[in-house]
C-alpha positions as CSV (number, residue, x, y, z in Angstrom):
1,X,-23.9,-28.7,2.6
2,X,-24.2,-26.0,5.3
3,X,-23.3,-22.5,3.2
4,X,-20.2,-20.5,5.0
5,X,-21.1,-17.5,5.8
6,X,-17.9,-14.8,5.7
7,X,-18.7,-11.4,8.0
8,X,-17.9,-8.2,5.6
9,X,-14.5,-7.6,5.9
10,X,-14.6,-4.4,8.1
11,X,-16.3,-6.8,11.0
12,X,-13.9,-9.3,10.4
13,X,-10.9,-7.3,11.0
14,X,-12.8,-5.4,14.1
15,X,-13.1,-8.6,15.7
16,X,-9.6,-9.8,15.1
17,X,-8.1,-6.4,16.7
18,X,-10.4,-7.4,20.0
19,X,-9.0,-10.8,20.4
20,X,-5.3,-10.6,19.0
21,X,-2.6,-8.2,19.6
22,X,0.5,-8.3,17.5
23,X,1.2,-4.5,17.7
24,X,-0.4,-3.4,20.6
25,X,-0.4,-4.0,24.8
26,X,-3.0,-5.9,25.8
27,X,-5.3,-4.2,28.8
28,X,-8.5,-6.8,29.3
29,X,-7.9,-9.7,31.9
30,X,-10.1,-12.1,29.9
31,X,-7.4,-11.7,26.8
32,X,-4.7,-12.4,28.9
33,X,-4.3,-15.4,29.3
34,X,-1.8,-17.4,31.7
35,X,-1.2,-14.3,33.8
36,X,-4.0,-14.4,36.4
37,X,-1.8,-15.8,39.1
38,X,0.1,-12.5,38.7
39,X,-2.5,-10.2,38.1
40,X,-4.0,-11.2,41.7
41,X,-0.6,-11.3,43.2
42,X,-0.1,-7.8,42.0
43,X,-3.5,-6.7,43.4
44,X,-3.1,-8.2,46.8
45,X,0.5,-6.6,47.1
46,X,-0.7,-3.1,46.3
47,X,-3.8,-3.1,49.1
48,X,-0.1,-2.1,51.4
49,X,0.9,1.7,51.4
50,X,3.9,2.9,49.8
51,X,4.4,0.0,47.8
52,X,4.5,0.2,43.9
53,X,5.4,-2.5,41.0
54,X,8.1,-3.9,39.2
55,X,7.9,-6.4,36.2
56,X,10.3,-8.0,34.7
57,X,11.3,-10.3,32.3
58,X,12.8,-11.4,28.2
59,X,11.6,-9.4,25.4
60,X,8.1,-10.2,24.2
61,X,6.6,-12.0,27.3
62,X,4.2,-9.6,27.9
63,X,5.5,-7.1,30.8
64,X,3.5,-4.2,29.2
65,X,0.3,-6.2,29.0
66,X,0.6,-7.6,31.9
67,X,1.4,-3.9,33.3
68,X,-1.7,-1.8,31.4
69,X,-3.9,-4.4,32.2
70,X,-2.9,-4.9,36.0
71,X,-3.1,-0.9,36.4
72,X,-5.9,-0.6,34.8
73,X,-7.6,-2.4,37.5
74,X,-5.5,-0.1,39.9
75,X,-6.4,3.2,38.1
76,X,-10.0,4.8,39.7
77,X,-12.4,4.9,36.7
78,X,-12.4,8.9,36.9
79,X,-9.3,8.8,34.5
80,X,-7.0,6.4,32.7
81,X,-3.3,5.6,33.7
82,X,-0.3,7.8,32.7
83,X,2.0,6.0,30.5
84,X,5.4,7.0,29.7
85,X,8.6,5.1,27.9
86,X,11.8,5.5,28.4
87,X,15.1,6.2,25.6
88,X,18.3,5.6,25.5
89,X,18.3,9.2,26.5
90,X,15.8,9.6,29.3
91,X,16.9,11.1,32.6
92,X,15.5,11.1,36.0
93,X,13.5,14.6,35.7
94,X,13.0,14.3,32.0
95,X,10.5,11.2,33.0
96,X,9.1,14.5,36.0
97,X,8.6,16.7,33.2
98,X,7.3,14.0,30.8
99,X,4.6,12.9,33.7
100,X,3.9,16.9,34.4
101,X,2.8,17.1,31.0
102,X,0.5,14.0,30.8
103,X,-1.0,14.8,34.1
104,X,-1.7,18.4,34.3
105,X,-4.7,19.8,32.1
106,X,-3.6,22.0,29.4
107,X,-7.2,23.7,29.2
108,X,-6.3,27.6,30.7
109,X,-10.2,27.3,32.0
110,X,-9.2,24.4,34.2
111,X,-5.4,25.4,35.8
112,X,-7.4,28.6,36.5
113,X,-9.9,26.5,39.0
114,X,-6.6,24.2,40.3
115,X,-4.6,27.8,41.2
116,X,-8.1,29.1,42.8
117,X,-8.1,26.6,45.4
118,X,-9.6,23.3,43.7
119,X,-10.2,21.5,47.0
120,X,-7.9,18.5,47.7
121,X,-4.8,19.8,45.9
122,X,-1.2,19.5,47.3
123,X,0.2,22.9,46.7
124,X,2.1,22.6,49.7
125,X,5.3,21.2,49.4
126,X,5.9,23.1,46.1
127,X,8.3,26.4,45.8
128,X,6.8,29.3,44.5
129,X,8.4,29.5,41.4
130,X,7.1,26.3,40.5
131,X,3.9,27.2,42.1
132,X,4.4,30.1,39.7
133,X,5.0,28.1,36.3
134,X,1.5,26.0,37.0
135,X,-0.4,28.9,38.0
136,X,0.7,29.8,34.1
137,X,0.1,26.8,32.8
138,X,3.5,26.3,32.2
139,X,5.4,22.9,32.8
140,X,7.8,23.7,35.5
141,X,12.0,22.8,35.4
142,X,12.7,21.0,38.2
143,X,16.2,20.3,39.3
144,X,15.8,18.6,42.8
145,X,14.5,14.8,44.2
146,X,12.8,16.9,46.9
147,X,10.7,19.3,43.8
148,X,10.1,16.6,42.0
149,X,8.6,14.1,45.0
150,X,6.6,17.5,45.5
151,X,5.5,17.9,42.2
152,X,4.7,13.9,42.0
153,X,2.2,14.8,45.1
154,X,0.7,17.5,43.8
155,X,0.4,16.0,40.3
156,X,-1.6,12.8,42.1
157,X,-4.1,15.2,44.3
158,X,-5.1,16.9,40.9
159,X,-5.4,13.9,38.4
160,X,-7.7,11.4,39.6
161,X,-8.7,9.4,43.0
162,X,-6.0,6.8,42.8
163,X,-4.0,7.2,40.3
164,X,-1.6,5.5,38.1
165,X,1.3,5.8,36.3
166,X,3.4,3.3,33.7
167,X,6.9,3.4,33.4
168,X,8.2,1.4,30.6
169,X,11.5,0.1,28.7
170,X,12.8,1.0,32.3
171,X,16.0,-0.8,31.4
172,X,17.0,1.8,28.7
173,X,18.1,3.6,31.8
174,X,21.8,3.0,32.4
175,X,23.7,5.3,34.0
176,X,23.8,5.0,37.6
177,X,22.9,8.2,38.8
178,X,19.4,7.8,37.0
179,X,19.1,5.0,38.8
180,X,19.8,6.1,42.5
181,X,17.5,9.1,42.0
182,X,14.1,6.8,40.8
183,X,15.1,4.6,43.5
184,X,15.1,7.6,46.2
185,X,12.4,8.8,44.7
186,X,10.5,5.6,44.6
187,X,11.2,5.6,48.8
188,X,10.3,9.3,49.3
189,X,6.8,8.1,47.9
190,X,6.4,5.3,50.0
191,X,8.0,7.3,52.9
192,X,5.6,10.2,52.5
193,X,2.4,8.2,51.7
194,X,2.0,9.8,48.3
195,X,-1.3,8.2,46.5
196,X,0.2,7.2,43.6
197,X,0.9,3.6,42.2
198,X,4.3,3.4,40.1
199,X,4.4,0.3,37.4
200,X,7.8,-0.6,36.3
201,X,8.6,-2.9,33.2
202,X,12.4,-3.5,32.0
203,X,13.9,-6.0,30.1
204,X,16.3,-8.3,32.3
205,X,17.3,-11.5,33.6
206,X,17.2,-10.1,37.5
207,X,16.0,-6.8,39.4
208,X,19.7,-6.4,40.1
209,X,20.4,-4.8,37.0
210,X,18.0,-1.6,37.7
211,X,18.9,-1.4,41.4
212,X,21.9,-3.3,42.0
213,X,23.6,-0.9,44.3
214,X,20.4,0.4,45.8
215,X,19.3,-3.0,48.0
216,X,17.1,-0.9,50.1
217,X,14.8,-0.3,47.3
218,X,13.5,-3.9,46.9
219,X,11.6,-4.1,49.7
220,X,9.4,-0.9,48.1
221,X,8.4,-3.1,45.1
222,X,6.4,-6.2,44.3
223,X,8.5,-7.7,41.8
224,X,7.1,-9.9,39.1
225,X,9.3,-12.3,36.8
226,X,7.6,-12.9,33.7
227,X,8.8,-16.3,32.2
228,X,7.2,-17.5,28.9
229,X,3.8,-18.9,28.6
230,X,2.6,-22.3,29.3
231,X,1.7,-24.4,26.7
232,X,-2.3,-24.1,28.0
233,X,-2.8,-20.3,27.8
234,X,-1.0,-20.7,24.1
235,X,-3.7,-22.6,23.1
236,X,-6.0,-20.8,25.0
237,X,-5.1,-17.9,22.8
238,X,-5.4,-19.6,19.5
239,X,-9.0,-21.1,20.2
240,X,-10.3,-17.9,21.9
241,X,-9.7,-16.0,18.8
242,X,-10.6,-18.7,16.5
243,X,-13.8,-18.9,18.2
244,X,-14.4,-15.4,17.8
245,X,-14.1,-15.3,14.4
246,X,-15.9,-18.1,13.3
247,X,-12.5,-19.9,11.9
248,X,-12.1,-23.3,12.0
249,X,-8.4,-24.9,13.4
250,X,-7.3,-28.1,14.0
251,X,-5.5,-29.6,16.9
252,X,-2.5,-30.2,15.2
253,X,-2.4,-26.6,13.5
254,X,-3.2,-25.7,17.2
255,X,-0.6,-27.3,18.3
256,X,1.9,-26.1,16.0
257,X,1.5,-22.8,16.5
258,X,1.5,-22.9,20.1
259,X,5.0,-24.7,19.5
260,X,6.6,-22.6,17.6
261,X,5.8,-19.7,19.3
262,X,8.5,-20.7,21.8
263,X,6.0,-19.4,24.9
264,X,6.2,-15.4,23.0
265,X,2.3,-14.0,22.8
266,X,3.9,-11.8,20.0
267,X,4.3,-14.6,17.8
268,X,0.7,-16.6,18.7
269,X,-0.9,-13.3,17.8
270,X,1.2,-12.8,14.7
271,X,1.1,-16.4,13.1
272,X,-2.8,-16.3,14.2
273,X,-3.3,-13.0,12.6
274,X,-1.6,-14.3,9.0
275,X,-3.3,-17.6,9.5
276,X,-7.0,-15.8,9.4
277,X,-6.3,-13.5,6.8
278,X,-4.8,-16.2,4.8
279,X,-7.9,-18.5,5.6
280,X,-10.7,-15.2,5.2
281,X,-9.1,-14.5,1.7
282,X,-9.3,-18.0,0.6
283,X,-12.9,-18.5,-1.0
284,X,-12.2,-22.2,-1.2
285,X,-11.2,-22.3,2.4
286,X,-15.0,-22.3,3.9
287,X,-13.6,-21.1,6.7
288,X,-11.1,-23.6,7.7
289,X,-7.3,-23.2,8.1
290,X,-5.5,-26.1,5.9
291,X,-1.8,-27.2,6.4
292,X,-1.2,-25.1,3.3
293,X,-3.0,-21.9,5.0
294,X,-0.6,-22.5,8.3
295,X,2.9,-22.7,6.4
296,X,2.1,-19.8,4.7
297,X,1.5,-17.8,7.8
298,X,3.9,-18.9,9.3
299,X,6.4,-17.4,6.1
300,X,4.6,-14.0,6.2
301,X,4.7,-13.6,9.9
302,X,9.1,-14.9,9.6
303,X,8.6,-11.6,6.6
304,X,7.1,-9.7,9.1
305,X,9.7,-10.0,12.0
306,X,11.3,-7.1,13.4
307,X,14.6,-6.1,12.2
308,X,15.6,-6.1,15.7
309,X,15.5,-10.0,15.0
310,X,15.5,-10.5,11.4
311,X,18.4,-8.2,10.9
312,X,21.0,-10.6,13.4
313,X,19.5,-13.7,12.3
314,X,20.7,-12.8,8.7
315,X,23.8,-11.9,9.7
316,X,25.0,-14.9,12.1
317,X,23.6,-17.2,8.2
318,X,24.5,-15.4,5.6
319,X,28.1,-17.0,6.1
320,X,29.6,-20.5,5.1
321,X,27.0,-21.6,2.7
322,X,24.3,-21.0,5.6
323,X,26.2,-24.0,7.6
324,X,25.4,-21.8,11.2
325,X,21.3,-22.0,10.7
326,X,21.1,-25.7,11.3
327,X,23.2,-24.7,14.4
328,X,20.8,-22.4,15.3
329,X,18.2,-24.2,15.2
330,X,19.8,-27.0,17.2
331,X,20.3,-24.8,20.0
332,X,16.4,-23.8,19.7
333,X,15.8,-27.8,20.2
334,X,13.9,-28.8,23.2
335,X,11.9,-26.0,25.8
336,X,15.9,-25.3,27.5
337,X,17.3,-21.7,27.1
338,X,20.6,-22.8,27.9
339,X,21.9,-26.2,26.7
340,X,25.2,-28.4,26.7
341,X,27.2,-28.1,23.5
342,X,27.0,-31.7,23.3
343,X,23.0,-32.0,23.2
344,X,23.2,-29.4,21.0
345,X,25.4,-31.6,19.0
346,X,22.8,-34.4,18.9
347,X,20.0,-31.6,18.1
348,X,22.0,-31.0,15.5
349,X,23.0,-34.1,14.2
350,X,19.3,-34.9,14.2
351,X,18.4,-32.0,12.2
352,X,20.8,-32.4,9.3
353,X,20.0,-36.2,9.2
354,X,16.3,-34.4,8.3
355,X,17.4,-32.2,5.2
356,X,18.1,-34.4,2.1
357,X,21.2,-33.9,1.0
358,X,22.9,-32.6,3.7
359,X,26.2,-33.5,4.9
360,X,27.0,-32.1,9.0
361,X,29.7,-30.7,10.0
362,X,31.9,-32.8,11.9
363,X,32.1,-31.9,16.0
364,X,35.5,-30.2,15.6
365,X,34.1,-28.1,13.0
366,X,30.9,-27.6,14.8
367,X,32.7,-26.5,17.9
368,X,34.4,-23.7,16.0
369,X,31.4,-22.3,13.6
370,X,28.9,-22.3,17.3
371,X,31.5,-20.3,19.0
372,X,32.4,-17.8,16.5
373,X,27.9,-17.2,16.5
374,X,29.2,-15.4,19.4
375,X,31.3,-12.7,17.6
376,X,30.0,-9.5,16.1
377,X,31.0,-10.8,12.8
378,X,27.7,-12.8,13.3
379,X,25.8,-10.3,15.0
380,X,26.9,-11.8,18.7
381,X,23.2,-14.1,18.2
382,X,24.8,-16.5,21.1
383,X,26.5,-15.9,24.6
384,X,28.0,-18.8,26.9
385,X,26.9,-18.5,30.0
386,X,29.9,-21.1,31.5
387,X,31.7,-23.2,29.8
388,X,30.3,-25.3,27.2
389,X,26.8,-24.0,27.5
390,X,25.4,-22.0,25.2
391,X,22.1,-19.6,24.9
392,X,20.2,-16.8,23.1
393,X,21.8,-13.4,23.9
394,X,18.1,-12.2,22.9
395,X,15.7,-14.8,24.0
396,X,13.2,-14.2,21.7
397,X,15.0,-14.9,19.2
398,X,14.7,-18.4,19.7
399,X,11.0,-18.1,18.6
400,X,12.3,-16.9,15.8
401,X,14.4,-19.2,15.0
402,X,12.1,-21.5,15.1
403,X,9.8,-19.9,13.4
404,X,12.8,-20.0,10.5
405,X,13.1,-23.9,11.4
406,X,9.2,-24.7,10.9
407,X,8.8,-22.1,7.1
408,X,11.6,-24.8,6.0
409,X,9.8,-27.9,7.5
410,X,12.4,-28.5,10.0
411,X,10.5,-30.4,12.8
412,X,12.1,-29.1,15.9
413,X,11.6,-31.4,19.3
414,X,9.1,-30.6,21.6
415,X,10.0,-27.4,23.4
416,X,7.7,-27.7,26.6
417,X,8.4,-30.5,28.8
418,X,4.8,-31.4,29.0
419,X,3.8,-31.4,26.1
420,X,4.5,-35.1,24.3
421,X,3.3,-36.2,27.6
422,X,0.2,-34.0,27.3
423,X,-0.2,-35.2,23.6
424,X,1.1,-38.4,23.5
425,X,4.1,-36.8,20.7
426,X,6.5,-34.0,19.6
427,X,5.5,-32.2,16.7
C-alpha cells in the first residue's frame, strides 16, 4: 500500500490560498475560470479611446474578480491598479479625494520632484490653489466636475503609463445627483482623451439602475452582465484545486458541490475549502474526501455564511414549526430564478414526499405561507416579479438555500439544464 504523504500544514494551507478564494477577489486569469470570453471581450473593447468598463451582475458572481483580474491586464506593470469602494455614504468628490490619496506619493522627497517639473505631468488644467495644496503635499478639496476631471488628468500623468482605477459596490450610490456627476465625469474623460481606464462593478439586474436618466452615458462603457457559472468551469474549479493539493474527489462529490453551489464561485471555494481541511485533518482519510467528509463541509461552510444571508434565511423559518423552508427550498428547485407558483408547488410536493414524516401543506395553505415570505415579518427573502411567479429578492441566496437543503439531505433537482443530460442523472 502506497504511504500518503500529507505536506506540513503551513504548505498545505499556502497552496490552498493560491487556488481558492472564499474571502478574497481573484486577479490570475488561469484561476478564473468560465470568464475568458469576457476577459477578451473586455480587452478588445478597451484598445478604443475614451471608453472605460462596466460590470454588472447578482451578488457573488464574481464582478470584482472578474474586474482586478481584467485590469490587471490593463494596468502597465510600473504600478498596480487603484481600487476604491463605495458606502452607503460615498459622494461624487469623496471617491476624487479617495483616488487623490491612493494616487499621489505621500513621500515629501518625491511631490518635491512632481512640483519641480517631473516631465510628462498635467499641471495644466489645475487652479492654483489646488496646484498649491499638492505642491504641499496636501490632498486638495475640490468642489467642481471641471477640478476634478483636472485633477483625474493630472493624477493619471503622475501615477504610471496606463493606469487604472477600480470602482466598486458602485450601486451603493443612490442619489441621483452622484449619479449625473460620475456619468459627466465619465464623458469629460473620454471627451478629453484622459489616459485613464475606469472599472465599474455594481450589484443589479440592468445598467439602468446606475444611469437610468443619463442614456448618453452608455455608449462610453463596455458593459458586462455577469450571470452564474456554467456547470464546466464549477468543476473546473473543484479539480484544479484538488489537483493542487494532492486531494483526492470523486465525481459524484464533484458533482455535488458544483450543484449546490447554485453557479456562486463563493460557495465552490467555501465548501472546497471545508472539504480539504476536513479531509487534511482526517489521518484515516489518506487523502481522500469520503461522503462523510463532504456533508460535513457542507454544514460548516452553511455555519460559515454571511449574516447578510444567514440572518434572513432564519428569519423567513423560524415561523410555523419551520413549515416556510420546505417552501424555500422548492422555489430553489430546478436552475430557474423565477418560477410559476404551481411548479413550485410540485417542487414542493416532491420535497415533503422526501422527509419521513411529513405532512404538506395543502395548496391553499401554501399559497398563503409563500406570499407572506414576501413581508418583512419574514425578512422580505421573496419578491413576485408578475403575478404568480416568484423569485429570490437576493439571488444568492438561493445557493444558500440549497446549501441548507443538501446539510439536511434534501436532494434538490438538477439546477443546470444540462446537466442530467451531461451525466445521464439529477443528483
Amino acid at each position: 500500500m502506497t504511504e500518503v504523504v500529507r505536506l506540513p500544514e503551513a504548505e498545505f494551507g499556502s497552496i490552498m490560498r493560491l487556488v481558492l478564494s472564499p474571502s478574497h477577489a481573484i486577479q490570475r486569469p488561469d484561476l478564473l475560470k468560465g470568464r475568458d470570453k469576457q476577459l477578451n471581450e473586455i480587452r478588445r473593447a478597451l484598445h478604443m479611446g475614451g471608453r472605460q468598463v462596466f460590470i454588472y451582475g447578482y451578488r457573488g458572481v464574481g464582478k470584482t474578480s472578474l474586474a482586478q483580474t481584467a485590469a490587471l491586464q490593463q494596468q502597465s506593470a510600473d504600478k498596480k491598479p487603484i481600487s476604491l469602494s463605495c458606502t452607503g455614504e460615498s459622494t461624487f468628490f469623496q471617491l476624487i479625494h479617495d483616488l487623490f490619496s491612493k494616487a499621489f506619493p505621500s513621500d515629501p522627497a518625491i511631490v518635491k520632484v512632481i512640483a519641480g517639473g517631473k516631465s510628462g505631468v498635467k499641471w495644466g488644467g489645475l487652479s492654483a490653489e489646488i496646484k498649491g495644496s499638492i505642491e504641499k503635499g496636501r490632498v486638495p478639496a475640490i468642489t467642481t466636475l471641471n477640478e476634478a476631471v483636472s485633477l483625474t488628468e493630472f493624477i493619471a500623468s503622475i501615477h504610471s503609463k496606463q493606469p487604472v482605477v477600480i470602482i466598486d459596490e458602485f450601486d451603493l450610490i443612490k442619489a441621483p445627483q452622484e449619479q449625473a456627476l460620475f456619468a459627466n465625469f465619465v464623458k469629460q474623460i473620454a471627451d478629453q482623451q484622459i489616459n485613464i481606464r475606469l472599472f465599474f462593478c455594481g450589484i443589479a439586474d440592468s445598467l439602468d439602475q446606475f444611469f437610468g436618466s443619463h442614456e448618453s452615458t452608455y455608449r462610453y462603457f463596455h458593459t458586462v452582465k455577469l450571470d452564474r457559472l456554467d456547470f464546466s468551469p464549477r468543476l473546473e474549479i473543484i479539480d484544479a484545486a484538488a489537483e493542487a493539493l494532492s486531494v483526492h474527489v470523486d465525481d459524484n462529490t464533484t458533482r455535488r458541490i458544483a450543484k449546490i453551489s447554485d453557479g456562486f464561485p463563493h460557495f465552490i471555494h467555501l465548501v472546497c475549502e471545508k472539504l480539504f481541511w476536513i479531509v487534511y485533518n482526517d489521518p484515516r482519510s489518506a487523502m481522500r474526501a469520503s461522503p462523510d467528509h463532504y456533508e460535513r463541509a457542507v454544514a460548516e461552510a452553511v455555519e460559515d455564511m454571511q449574516p447578510y444571508l444567514r440572518g434572513p434565511y432564519e428569519t423567513a423559518t423560524r415561523k410555523y414549526s419551520n413549515d416556510s423552508e420546505a417552501i424555500l427550498w422548492a422555489v430553489a428547485d430546478t436552475h430557474e430564478l423565477t418560477r410559476q407558483a404551481r411548479e413550485i408547488f410540485k417542487s414542493y410536493e416532491r420535497i415533503m414526499a422526501s422527509i419521513p414524516g411529513s405532512e404538506p401543506l395543502s395548496r391553499e395553505r401554501f399559497n398563503t405561507r409563500i406570499n407572506s415570505l414576501k413581508t418583512p415579518a419574514y425578512g422580505s427573502i421573496l419578491t413576485a416579479t408578475r403575478t404568480g411567479w416568484y423569485e429570490y429578492r437576493e439571488k444568492m441566496m438561493r445557493g444558500y438555500a440549497r446549501l441548507r437543503a443538501e446539510q439536511q439531505q434534501v436532494d434538490l433537482d438538477s439546477e443546470h439544464p444540462l446537466q442530467q443530460r451531461r451525466f445521464g442523472t439529477s443528483y
